[in-house]
C-alpha positions in Angstrom: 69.2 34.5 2.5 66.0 33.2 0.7 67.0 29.5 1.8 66.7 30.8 5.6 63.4 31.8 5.1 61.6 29.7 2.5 60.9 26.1 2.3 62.2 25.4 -1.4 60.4 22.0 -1.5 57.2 23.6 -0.4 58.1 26.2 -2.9 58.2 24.2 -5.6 55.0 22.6 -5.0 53.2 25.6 -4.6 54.7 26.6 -8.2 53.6 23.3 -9.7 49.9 23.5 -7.8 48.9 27.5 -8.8 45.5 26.6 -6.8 45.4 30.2 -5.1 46.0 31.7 -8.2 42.5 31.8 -8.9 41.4 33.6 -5.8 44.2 36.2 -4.8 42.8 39.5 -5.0 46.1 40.8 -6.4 46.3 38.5 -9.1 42.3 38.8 -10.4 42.9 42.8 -10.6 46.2 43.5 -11.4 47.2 43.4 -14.7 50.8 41.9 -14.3 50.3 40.9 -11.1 51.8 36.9 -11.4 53.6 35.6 -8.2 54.2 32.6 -9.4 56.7 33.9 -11.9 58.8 35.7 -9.3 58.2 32.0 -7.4 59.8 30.8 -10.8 62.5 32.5 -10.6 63.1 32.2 -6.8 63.7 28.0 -7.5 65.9 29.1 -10.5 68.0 31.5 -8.8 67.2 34.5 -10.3 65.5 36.1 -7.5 67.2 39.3 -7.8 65.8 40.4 -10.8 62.4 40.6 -8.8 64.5 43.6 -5.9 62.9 46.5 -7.5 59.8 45.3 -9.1 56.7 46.4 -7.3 55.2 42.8 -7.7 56.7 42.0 -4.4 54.7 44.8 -2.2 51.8 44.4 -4.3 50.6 40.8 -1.8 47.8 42.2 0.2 48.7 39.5 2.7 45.0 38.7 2.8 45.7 35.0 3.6 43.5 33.8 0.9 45.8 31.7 -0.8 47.0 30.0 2.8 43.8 29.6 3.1 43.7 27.6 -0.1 46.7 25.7 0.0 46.8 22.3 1.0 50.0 22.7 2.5 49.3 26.3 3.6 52.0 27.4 2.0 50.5 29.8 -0.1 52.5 31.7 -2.2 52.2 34.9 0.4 55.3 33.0 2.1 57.2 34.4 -1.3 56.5 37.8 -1.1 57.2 38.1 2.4 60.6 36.6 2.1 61.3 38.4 -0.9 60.3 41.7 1.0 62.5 41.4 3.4 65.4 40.3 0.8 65.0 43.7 -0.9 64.7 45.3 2.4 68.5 44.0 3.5 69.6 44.6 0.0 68.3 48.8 1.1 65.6 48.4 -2.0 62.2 49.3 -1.0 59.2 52.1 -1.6 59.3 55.2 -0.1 56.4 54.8 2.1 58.2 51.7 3.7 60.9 53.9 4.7 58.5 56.7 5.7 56.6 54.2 8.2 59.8 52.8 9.8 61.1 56.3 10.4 57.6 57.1 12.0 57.9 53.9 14.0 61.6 54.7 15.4 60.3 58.6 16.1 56.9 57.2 17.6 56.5 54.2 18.5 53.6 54.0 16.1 53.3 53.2 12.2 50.5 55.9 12.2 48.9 57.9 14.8 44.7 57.6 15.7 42.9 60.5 15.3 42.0 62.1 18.7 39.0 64.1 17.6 37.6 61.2 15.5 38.0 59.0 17.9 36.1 61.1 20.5 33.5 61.6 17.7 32.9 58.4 17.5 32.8 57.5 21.3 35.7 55.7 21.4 38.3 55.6 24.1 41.6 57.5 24.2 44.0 55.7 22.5 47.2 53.7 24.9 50.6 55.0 25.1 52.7 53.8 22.4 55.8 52.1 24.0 57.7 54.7 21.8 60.4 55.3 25.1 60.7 51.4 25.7 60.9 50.8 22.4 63.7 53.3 21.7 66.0 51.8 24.9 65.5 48.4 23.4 66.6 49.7 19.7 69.7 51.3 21.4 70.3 48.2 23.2 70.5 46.6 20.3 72.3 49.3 18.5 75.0 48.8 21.2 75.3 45.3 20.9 75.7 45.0 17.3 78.4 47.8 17.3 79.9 45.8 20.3 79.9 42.4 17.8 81.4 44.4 14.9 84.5 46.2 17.6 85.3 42.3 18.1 85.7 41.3 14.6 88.0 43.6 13.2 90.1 43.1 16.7 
């Protein structure tokens, strides 16, 4: 799964270069905080002992070290690939699961602050999609139960 979403040769340069290092947020105030061991262990296969290690959710996805990287290929590409891989694999914090269920009931991964917002002077907020968006998941729902029907038959 990792292959489909990560340049290895890329990968491997970015674990040999470390340039980012330097200036990720995470990594100058984290103690622990070391992507480029869970990168080290992506290339050796050993990715899964990184599943439920908060290292992974702890990239800020500030873009700093894309930003650095001479291939920009930062080592953000990592963490998001290895989120998603826990994700499929059903291993992820709480609050993950929290904001997709508030996305599936909403629409929204949070809702604005009405009173705040008219406070401040700012306009009402737009309608969240949430009723489009809940036909497409169906859809979709619908299909991939339609895919699975055809296999077993």
């Amino acid at each position: 799964m990792l292959e489909t979403h990560l340049d290895f040769n890329l990968l491997s340069k970015c674990s040999n270069c470390g340039a980012c290092y330097d200036i990720c947020p995470m990594c100058l105030n984290a103690d622990g905080y070391d992507p480029r061991a869970v990168i080290k262990d992506i290339l050796e296969g050993r990715a899964e002992r990184w599943l439920s290690s908060e290292s992974i959710w702890q990239c800020l996805e500030c873009h700093y070290c894309l930003e650095m990287c001479y291939q920009h290929y930062g080592f953000e590409n990592a963490m998001t690939a290895m989120r998603l891989y826990a994700t499929k694999k059903g291993v992820y914090p709480q609050q993950v699961k929290r904001g997709w269920d508030m996305f599936v009931k909403t629409g929204k991964l949070g809702e604005p602050n009405v009173h705040a917002r008219k406070r401040l002077g700012l306009p009402e907020p737009k309608k969240s999609g949430k009723d489009e968006f809940l036909k497409l998941l169906a859809l979709y729902r619908e299909a991939k139960c339609g895919e699975h029907e055809e296999e077993r038959t």
